[in-house]
NUDOFI-720536 format. One record per atom (N, C-alpha, C): x, y, z. Coordinates in steps of 0.2 Angstrom, whole numbers, padded with zeros to 4 digits, always signed. Example, Ala and Ser with C-alpha at 12.3 -4.5 7.8 and 13.67 -1.06 7.14 Angstrom:
2
+0066-0028+0039 +0062-0022+0039 +0066-0016+0039 +0064-0011+0035 +0068-0005+0036 +0064+0000+0039 
***
This chain:
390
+0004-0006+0000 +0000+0000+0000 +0004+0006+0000 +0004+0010-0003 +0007+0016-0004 +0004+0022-0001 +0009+0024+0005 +0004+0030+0009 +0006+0036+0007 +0009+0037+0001 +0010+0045-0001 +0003+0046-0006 -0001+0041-0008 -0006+0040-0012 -0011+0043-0008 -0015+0050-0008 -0020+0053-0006 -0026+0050-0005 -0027+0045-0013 -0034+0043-0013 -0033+0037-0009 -0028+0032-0008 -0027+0027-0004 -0029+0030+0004 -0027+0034+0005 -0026+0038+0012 -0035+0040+0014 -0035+0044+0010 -0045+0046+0011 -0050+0040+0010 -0049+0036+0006 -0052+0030+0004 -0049+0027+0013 -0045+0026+0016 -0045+0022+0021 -0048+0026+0028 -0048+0034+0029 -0053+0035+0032 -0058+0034+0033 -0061+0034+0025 -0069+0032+0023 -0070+0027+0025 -0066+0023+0028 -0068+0015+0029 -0074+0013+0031 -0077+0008+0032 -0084+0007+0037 -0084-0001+0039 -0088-0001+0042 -0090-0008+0045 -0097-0010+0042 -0100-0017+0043 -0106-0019+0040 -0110-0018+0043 -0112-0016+0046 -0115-0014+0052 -0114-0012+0060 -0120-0008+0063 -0120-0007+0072 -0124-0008+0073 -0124-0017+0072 -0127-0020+0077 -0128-0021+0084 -0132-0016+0089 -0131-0018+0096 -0133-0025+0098 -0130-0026+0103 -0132-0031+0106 -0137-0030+0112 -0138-0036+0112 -0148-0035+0117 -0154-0038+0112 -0156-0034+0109 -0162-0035+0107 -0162-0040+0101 -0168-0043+0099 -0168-0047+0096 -0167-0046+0087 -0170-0039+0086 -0171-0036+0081 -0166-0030+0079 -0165-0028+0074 -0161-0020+0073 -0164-0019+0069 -0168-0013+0071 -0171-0009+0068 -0179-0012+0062 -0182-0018+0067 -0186-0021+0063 -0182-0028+0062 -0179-0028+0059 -0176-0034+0057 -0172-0038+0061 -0177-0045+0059 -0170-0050+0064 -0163-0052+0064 -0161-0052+0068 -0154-0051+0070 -0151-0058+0066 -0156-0063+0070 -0154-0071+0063 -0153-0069+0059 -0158-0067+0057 -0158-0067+0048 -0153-0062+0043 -0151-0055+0047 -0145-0051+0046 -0140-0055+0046 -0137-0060+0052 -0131-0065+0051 -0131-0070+0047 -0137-0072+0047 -0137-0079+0041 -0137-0075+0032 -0138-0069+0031 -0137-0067+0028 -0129-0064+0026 -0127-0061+0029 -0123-0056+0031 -0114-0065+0032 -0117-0068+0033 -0112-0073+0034 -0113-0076+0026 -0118-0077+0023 -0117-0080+0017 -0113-0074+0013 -0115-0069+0011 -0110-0064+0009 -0102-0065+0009 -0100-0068+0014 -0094-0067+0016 -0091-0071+0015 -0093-0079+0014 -0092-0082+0010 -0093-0083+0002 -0094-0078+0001 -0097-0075-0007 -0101-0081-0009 -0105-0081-0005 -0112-0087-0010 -0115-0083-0017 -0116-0085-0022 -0117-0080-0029 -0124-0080-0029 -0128-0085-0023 -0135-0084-0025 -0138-0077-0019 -0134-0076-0014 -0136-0074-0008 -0139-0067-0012 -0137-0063-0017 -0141-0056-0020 -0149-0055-0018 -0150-0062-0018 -0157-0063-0020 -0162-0063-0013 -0155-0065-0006 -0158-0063-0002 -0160-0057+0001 -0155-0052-0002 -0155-0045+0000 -0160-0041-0003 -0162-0044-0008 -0167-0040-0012 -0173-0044-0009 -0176-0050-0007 -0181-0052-0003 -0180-0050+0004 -0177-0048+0006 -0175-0044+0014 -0179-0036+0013 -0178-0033+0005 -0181-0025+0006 -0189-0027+0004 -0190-0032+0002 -0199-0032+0000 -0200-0034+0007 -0198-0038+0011 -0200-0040+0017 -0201-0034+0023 -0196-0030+0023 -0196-0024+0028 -0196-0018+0026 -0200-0015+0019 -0202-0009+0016 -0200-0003+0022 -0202-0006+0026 -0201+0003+0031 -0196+0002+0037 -0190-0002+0034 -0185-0001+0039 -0180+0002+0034 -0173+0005+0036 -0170+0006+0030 -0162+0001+0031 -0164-0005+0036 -0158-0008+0037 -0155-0012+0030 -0163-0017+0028 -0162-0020+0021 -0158-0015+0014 -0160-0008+0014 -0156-0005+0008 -0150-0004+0008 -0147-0003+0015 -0142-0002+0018 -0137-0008+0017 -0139-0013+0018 -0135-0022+0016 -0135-0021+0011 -0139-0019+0005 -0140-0020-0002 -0135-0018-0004 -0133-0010-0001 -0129-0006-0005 -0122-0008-0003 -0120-0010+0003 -0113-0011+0005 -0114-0018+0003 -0118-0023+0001 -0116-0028-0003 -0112-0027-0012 -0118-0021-0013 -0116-0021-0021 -0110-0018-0021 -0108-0013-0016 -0101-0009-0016 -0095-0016-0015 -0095-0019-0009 -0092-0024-0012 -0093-0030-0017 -0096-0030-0021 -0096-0033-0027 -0092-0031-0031 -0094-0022-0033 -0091-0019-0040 -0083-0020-0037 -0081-0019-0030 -0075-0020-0029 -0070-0024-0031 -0073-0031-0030 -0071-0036-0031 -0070-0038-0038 -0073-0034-0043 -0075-0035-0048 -0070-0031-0051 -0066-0025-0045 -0062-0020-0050 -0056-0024-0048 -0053-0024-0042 -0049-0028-0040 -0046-0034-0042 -0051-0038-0042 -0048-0045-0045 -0051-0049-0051 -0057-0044-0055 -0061-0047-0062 -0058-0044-0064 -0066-0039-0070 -0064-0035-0074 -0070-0028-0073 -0067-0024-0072 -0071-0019-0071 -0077-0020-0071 -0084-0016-0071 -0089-0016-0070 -0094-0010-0069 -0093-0006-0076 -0097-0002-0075 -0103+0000-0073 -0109-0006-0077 -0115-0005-0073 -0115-0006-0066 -0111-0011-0063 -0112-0015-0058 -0110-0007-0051 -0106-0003-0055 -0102+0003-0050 -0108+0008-0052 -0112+0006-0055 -0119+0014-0056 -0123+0010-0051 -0125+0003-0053 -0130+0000-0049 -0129+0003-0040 -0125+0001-0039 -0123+0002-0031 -0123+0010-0029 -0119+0014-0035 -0120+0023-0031 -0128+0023-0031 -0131+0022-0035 -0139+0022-0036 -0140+0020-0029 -0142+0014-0026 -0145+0010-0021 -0141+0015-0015 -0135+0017-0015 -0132+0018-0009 -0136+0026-0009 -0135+0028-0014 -0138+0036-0014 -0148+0034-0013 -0148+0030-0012 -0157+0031-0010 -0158+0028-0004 -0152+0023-0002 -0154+0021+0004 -0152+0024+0010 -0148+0029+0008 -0144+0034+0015 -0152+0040+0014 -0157+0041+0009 -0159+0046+0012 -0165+0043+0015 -0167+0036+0013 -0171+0031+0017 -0168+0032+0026 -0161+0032+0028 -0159+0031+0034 -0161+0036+0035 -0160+0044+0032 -0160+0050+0034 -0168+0050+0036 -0173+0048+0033 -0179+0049+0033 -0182+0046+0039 -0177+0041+0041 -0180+0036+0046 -0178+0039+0053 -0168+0041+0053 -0168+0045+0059 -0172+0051+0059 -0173+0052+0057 -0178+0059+0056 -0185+0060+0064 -0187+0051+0060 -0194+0052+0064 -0192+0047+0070 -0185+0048+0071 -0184+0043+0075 -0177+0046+0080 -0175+0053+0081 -0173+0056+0084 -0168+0053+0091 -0171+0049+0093 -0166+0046+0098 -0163+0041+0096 -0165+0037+0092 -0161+0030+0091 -0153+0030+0088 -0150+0026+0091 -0143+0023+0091 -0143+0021+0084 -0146+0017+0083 -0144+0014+0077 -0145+0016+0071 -0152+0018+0071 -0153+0024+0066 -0147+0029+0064 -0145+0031+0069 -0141+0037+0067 -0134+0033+0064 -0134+0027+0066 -0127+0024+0063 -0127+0023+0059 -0134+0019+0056 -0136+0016+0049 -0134+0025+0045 -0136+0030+0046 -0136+0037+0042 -0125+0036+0041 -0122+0037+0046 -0114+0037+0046 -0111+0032+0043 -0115+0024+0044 -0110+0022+0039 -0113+0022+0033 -0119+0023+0030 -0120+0024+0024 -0118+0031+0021 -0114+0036+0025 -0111+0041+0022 -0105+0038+0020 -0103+0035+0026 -0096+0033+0024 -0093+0028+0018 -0097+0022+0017 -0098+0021+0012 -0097+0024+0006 -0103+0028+0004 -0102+0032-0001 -0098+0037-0002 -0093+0039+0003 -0086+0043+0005 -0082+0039+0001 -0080+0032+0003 -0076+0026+0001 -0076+0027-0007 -0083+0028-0010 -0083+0026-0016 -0079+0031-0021 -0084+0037-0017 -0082+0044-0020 -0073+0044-0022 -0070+0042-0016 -0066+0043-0015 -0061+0039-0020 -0063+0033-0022 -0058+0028-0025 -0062+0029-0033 -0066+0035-0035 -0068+0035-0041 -0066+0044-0041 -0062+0046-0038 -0058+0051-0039 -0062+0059-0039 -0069+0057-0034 -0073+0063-0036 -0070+0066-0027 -0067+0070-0028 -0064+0073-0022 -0068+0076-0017 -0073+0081-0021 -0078+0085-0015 -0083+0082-0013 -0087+0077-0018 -0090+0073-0015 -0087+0067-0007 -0081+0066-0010 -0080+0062-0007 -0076+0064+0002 -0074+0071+0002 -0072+0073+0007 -0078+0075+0014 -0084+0077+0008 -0088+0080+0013 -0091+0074+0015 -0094+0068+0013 -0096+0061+0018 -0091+0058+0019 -0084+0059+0020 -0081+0058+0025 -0080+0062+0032 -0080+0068+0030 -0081+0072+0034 -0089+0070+0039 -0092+0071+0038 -0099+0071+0040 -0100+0063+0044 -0099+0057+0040 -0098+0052+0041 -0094+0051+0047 -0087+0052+0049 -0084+0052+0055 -0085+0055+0060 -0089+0061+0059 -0092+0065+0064 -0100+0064+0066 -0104+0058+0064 -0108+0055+0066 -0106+0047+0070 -0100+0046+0068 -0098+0041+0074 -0096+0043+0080 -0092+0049+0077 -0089+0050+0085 -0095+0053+0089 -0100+0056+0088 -0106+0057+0091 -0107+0053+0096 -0110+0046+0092 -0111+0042+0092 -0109+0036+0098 -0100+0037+0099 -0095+0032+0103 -0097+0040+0110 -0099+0044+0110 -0099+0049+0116 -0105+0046+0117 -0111+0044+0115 -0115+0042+0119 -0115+0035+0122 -0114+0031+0118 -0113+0023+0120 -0105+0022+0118 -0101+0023+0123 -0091+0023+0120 -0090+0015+0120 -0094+0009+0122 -0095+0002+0121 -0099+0000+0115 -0100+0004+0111 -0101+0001+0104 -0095-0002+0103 -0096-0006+0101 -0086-0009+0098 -0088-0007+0090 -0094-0010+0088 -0095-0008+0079 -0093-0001+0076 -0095+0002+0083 -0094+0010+0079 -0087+0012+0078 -0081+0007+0082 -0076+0009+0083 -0068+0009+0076 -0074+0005+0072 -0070+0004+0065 -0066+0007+0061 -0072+0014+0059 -0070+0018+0055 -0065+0023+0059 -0066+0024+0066 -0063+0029+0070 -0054+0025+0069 -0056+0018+0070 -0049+0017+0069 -0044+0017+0064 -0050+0014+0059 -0044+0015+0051 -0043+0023+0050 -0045+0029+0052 -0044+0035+0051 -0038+0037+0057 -0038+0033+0062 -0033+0037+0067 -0025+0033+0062 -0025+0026+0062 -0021+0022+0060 -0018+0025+0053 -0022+0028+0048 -0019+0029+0041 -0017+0037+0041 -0019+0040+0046 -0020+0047+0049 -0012+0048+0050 -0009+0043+0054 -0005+0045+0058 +0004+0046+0053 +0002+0043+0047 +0007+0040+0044 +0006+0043+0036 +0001+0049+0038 -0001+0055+0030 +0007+0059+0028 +0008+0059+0025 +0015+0065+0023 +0011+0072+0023 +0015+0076+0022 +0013+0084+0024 +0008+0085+0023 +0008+0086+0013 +0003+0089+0010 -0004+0085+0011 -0004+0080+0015 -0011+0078+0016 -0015+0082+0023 -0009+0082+0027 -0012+0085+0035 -0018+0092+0032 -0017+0096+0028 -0023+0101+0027 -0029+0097+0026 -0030+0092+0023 -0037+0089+0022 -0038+0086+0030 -0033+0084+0033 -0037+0080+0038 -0038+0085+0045 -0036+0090+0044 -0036+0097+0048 -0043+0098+0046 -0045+0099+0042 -0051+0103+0034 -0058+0097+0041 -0055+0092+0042 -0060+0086+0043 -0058+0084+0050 -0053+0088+0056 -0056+0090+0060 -0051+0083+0064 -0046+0082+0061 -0046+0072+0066 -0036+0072+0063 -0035+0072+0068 -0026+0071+0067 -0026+0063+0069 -0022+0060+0068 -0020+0053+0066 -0016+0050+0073 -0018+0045+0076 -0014+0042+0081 -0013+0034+0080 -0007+0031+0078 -0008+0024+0078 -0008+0019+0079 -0006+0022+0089 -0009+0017+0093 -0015+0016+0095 -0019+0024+0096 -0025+0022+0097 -0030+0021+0094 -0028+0021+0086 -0032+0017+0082 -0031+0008+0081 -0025+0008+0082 -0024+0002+0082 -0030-0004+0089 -0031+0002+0097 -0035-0002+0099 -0042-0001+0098 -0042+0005+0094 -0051+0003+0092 -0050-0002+0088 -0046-0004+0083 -0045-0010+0079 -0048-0018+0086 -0044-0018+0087 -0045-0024+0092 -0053-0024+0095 -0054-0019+0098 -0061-0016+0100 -0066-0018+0095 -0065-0016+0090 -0070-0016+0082 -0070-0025+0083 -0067-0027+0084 -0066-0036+0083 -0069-0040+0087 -0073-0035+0093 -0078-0038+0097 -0084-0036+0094 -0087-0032+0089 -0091-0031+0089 -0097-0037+0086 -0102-0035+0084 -0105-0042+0083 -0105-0043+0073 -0104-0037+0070 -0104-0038+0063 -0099-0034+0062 -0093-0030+0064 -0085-0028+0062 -0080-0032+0063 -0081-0039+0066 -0075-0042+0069 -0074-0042+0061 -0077-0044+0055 -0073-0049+0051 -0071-0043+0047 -0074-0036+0046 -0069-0031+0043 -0064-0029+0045 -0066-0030+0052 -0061-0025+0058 -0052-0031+0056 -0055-0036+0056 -0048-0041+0057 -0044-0038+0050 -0049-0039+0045 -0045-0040+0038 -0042-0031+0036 -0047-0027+0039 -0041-0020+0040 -0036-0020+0042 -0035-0024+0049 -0033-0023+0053 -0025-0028+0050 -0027-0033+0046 -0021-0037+0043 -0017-0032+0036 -0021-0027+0033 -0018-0023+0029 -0015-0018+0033 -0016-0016+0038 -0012-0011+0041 -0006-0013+0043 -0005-0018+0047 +0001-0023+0050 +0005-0022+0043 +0001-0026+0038 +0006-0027+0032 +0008-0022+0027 +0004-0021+0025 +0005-0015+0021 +0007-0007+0022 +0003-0005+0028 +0004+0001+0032 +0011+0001+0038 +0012-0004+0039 +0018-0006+0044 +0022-0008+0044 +0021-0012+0036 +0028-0017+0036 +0028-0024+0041 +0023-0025+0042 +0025-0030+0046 +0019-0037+0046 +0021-0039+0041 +0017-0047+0036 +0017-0051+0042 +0021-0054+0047 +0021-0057+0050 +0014-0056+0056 +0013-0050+0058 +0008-0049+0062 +0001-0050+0057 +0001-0048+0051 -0003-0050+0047 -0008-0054+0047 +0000-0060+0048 -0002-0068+0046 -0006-0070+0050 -0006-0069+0057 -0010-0072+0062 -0020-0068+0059 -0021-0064+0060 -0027-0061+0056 -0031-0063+0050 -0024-0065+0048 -0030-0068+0039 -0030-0077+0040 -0025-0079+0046 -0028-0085+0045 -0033-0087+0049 -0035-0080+0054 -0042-0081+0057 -0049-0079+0053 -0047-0074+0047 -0051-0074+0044 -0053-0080+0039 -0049-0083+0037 -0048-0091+0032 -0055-0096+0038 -0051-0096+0040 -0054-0100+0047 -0062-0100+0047 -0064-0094+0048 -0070-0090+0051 -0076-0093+0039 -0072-0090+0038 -0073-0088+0030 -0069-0093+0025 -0069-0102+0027 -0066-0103+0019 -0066-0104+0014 -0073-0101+0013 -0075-0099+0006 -0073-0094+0001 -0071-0090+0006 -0071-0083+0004 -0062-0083+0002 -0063-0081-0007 -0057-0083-0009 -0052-0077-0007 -0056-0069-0008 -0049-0067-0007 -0046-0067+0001 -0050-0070+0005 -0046-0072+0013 -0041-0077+0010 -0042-0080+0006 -0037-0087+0005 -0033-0084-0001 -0033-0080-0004 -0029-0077-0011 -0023-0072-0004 -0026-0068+0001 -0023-0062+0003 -0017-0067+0008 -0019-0073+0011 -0016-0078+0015 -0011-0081+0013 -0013-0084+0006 -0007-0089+0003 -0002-0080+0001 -0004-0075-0003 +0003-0068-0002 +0004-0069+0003 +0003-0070+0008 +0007-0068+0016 +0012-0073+0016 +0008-0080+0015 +0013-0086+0018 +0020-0085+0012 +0018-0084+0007 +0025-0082+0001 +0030-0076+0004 +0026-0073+0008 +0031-0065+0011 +0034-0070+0017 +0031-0072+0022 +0034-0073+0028 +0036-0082+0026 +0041-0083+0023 +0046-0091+0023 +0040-0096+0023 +0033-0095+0022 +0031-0102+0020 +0028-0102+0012 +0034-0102+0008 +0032-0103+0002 +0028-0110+0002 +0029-0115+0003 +0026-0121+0000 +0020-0122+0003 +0019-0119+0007 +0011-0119+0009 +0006-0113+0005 +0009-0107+0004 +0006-0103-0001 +0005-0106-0008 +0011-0111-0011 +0010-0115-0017 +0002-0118-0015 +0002-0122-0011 -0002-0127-0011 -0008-0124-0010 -0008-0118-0004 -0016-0113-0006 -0018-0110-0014 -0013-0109-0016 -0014-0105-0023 -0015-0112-0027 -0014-0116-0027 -0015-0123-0031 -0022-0124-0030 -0026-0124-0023 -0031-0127-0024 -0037-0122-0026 -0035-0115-0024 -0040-0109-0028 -0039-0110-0035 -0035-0112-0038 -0036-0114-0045 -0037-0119-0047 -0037-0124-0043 -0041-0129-0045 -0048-0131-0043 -0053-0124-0041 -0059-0123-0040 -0061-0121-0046 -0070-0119-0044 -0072-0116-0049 -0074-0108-0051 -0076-0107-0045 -0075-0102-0043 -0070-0094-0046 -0064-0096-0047 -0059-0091-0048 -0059-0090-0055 -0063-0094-0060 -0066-0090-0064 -0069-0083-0065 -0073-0083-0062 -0074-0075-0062 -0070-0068-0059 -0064-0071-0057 -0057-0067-0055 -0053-0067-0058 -0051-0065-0065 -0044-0065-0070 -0040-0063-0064 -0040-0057-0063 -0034-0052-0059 -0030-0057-0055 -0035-0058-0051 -0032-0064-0046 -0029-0068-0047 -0033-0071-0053 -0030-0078-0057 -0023-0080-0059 -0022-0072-0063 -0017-0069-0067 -0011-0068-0058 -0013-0065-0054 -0007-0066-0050 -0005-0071-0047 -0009-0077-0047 -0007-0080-0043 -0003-0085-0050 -0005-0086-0057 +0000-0088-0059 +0005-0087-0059 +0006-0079-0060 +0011-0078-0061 +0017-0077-0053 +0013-0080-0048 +0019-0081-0042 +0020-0088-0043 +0015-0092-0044 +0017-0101-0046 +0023-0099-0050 +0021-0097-0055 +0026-0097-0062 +0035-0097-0058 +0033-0091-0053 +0041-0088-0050 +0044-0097-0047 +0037-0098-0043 +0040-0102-0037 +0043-0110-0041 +0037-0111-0047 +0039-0118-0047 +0049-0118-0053 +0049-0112-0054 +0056-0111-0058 +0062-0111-0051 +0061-0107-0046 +0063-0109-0041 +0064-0116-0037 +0059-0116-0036 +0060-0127-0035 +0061-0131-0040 +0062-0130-0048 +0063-0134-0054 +0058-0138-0055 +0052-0134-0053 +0047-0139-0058 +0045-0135-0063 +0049-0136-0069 +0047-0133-0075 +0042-0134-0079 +0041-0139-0079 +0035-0141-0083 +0027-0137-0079 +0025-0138-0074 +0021-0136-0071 +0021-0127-0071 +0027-0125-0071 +0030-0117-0074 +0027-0116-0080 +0030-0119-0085 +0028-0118-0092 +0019-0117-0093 +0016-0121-0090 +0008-0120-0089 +0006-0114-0085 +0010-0114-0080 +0007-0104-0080 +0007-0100-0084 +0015-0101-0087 +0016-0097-0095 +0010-0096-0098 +0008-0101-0098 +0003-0104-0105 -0006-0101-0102 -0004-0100-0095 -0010-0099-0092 -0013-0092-0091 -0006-0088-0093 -0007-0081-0092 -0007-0079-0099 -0004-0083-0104 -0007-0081-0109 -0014-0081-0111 -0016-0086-0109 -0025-0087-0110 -0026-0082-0105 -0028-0079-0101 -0030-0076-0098 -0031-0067-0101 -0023-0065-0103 -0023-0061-0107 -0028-0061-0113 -0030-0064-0115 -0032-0064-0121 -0040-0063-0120 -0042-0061-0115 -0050-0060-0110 -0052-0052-0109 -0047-0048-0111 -0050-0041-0112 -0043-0036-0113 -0047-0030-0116 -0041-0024-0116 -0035-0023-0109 -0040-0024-0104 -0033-0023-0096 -0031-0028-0097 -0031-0035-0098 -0026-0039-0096 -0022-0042-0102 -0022-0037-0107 -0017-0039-0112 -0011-0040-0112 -0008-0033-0106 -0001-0032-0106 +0001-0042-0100 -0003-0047-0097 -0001-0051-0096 +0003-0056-0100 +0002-0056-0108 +0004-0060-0112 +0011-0061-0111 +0015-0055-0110 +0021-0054-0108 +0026-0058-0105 +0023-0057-0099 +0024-0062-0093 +0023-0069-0095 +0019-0070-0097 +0016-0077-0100 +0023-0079-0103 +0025-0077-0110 +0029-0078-0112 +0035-0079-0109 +0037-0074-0104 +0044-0075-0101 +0041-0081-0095 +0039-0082-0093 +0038-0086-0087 +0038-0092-0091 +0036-0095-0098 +0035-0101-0100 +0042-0102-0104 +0044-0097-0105 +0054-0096-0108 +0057-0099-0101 +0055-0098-0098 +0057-0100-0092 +0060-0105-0091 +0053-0109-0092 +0048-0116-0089 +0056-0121-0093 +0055-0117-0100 +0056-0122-0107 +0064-0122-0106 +0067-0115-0105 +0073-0118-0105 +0078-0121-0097 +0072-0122-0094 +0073-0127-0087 +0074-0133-0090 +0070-0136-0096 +0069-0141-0099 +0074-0142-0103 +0077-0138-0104 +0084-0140-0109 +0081-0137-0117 +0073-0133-0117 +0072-0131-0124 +0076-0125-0127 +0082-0124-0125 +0083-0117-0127 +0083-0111-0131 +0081-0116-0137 +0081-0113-0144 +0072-0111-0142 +0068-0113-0139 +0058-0111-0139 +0059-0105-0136 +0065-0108-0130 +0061-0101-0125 +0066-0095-0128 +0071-0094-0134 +0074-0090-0135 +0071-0084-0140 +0066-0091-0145 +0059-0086-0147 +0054-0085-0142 +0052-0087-0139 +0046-0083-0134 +0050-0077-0131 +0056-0077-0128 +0059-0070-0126 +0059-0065-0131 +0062-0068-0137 +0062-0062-0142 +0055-0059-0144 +0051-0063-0145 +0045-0062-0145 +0041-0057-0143 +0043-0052-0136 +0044-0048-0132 +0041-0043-0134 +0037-0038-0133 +0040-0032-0134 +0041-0027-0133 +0044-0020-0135 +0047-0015-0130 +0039-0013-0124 +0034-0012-0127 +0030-0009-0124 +0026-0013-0116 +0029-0018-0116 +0028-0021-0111 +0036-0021-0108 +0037-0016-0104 +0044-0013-0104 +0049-0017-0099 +0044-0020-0092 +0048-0024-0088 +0049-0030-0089 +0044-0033-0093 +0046-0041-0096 +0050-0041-0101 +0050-0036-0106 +0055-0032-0111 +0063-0033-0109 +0065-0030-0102 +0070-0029-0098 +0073-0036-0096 +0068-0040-0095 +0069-0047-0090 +0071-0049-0096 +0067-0052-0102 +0067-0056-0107 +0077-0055-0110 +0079-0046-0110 +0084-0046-0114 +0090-0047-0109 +0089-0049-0102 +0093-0049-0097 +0096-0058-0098 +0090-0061-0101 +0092-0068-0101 +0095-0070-0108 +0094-0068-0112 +0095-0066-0122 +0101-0066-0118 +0104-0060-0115 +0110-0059-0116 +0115-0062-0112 +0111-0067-0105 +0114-0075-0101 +0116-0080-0108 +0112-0080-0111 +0108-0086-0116 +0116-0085-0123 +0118-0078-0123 +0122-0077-0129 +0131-0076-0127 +0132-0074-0118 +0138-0075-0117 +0139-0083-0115 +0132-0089-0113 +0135-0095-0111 +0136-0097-0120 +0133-0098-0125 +0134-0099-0131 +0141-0097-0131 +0144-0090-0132 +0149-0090-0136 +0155-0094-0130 +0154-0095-0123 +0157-0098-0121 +0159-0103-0122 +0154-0108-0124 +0153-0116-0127 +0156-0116-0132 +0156-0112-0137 +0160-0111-0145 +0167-0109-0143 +0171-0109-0139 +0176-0106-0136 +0180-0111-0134 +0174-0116-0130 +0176-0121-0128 +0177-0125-0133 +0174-0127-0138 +0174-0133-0143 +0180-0130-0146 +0182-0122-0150 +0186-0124-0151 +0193-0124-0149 +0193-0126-0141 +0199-0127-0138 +0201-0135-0138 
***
């Protein structure tokens, strides 16, 4: 993660949890608390039918606005997943700002007539926040500053009346944690929004958020990015996502984010083995991105252990894959060199001498790799000729 990146930086204040759900009653806000976790858990296991739940939860509860509220942080992480590790998803990124812009004035309509409630007012904060997140990582900055703005300033409300919410404590965190560690030109904006960054005490609203009753499984998997990416320190990571694997595993990017950790922290061969068996699912179809990274770590790893032949099929795998849209053209590249690889592990060295050449400049770091081995591949030649005719 890159902290000099403003929109990474804003986009993690915005963060939110899936809801404040209190605990006690049997219902939030109308709806039952089962059926929110029986839902809300198939989500997270990415069930591809559970859509169907969310949309039969808003005809069931017309006059709560919990159900529109799910809807919209389920389609928001949908399009995400689909920018992250498919292929983008235009309509699916309109469907969601739509739903989330009708369901926050539903919230707003509902604290209205409901002035005291807790919940109400949080279901209003995280669905500003939310749609701060979105603003933010689709680069509309005023929108996105002022329901961040707004949004954070409805939690902390919120933590002054009840400071044992733990679910409200999420967002407070990932804004003190990513707050703390802004380069200069960012401090006006979080001056502007009223919140200077601390990253211990963000860190224990993290922990705190992981009691909550529907933040533990955000709170953790934030909380495993900040360690990692934010800190530098993968190995604190590892403990976090292999609770979230554990909890969720179903849920391939707990198990795609797990096996990268186990390759950072000395257990490569257990990351082979997780990245083996998400491809041998059926599932990771619908995630080129992913697909395409996790070949392309096999590709490294099985050339490093000299399984070349099984290399060579990454090769071959990233090339298909490229071949699935305009973004994932520039993988052909790598396919190539990763399968030159494989082949002259094999002793093919005249195949992969074409695949390297093959090359080309506008793919500039495969490009670099490819003529770094052309040029191994032409001093050990003229060596061997040097030798023969000694």
């Amino acid at each position: 993660m890159n902290v000099e990146n403003p929109l990474r930086i804003l986009s993690a204040m915005a963060a939110l949890a899936l809801g404040p759900w209190v605990c006690g009653a049997d219902d939030f806000l109308g709806v039952s608390k089962d059926r929110i976790n029986s839902i809300i858990d198939r989500a997270y296991d990415m069930d591809p039918m559970v859509e169907q739940e969310f949309i039969a939860l808003k005809k069931e509860y017309p006059d709560s606005p919990v159900p529109g509220f799910m809807y919209s942080i389920y389609l928001y992480s949908m399009q995400s997943h689909a920018e992250k590790y498919g292929i983008g998803d235009t309509d699916l990124s309109e469907r969601y700002e739509k739903e989330a812009v009708a369901s926050l004035s539903e919230a707003k309509a509902y604290a209205k007539t409901n002035n005291d409630s807790l919940e109400a007012a949080f279901v209003v904060a995280m669905s500003e926040l939310s749609l701060a997140k979105y603003y933010v990582e689709k680069e509309k900055w005023f929108a996105g500053f002022w329901k961040t703005r707004s949004g954070l300033k409805g939690v902390r409300r919120i933590l002054k009346r009840d400071p044992e919410l733990h679910d409200a404590k999420m967002a407070l965190g990932m804004a003190n944690c990513y707050l703390s560690e802004v380069p200069g030109y960012i401090k006006p904006f979080a001056a502007l929004m009223r919140f200077s960054g601390d990253m211990e005490k963000g860190l224990e609203y993290m922990e705190e958020a992981k009691k909550g009753m529907f933040t533990r499984v955000d709170a953790a998997y934030n909380l495993a990015e900040i360690q990692w990416f934010l800190r530098g320190e993968p190995r604190l990571a590892y403990g976090e996502l292999v609770d979230l694997v554990g909890l969720h595993p179903e849920n391939l990017e707990f198990q795609f984010l797990l096996g990268q950790c186990e390759f950072v922290t000395s257990r490569k061969a257990a990351g082979a083995r997780r990245y083996e068996e998400i491809l041998n699912g059926n599932r990771i179809e619908r995630f080129p991105k992913m697909r395409s990274a996790i070949a392309r770590r096999l590709g490294s790893y099985y050339g490093e252990t000299r399984d070349f032949e099984k290399a060579v099929a990454m090769g071959e795998l990233l090339i298909e894959i490229s071949a699935l849209g305009n973004e994932l053209a520039g993988l052909s590249a790598w396919g190539l060199l990763i399968k030159g690889d494989g082949l002259r592990g094999l002793g093919r060295e005249d195949e992969a001498v074409q695949l390297y050449r093959s090359i080309e400049k506008k793919d500039k770091r495969a490009f670099e790799e490819a003529a770094i081995r052309l040029q191994e591949i032409e001093v050990l030649d003229a060596k061997r000729r040097a030798e023969d005719e000694e």
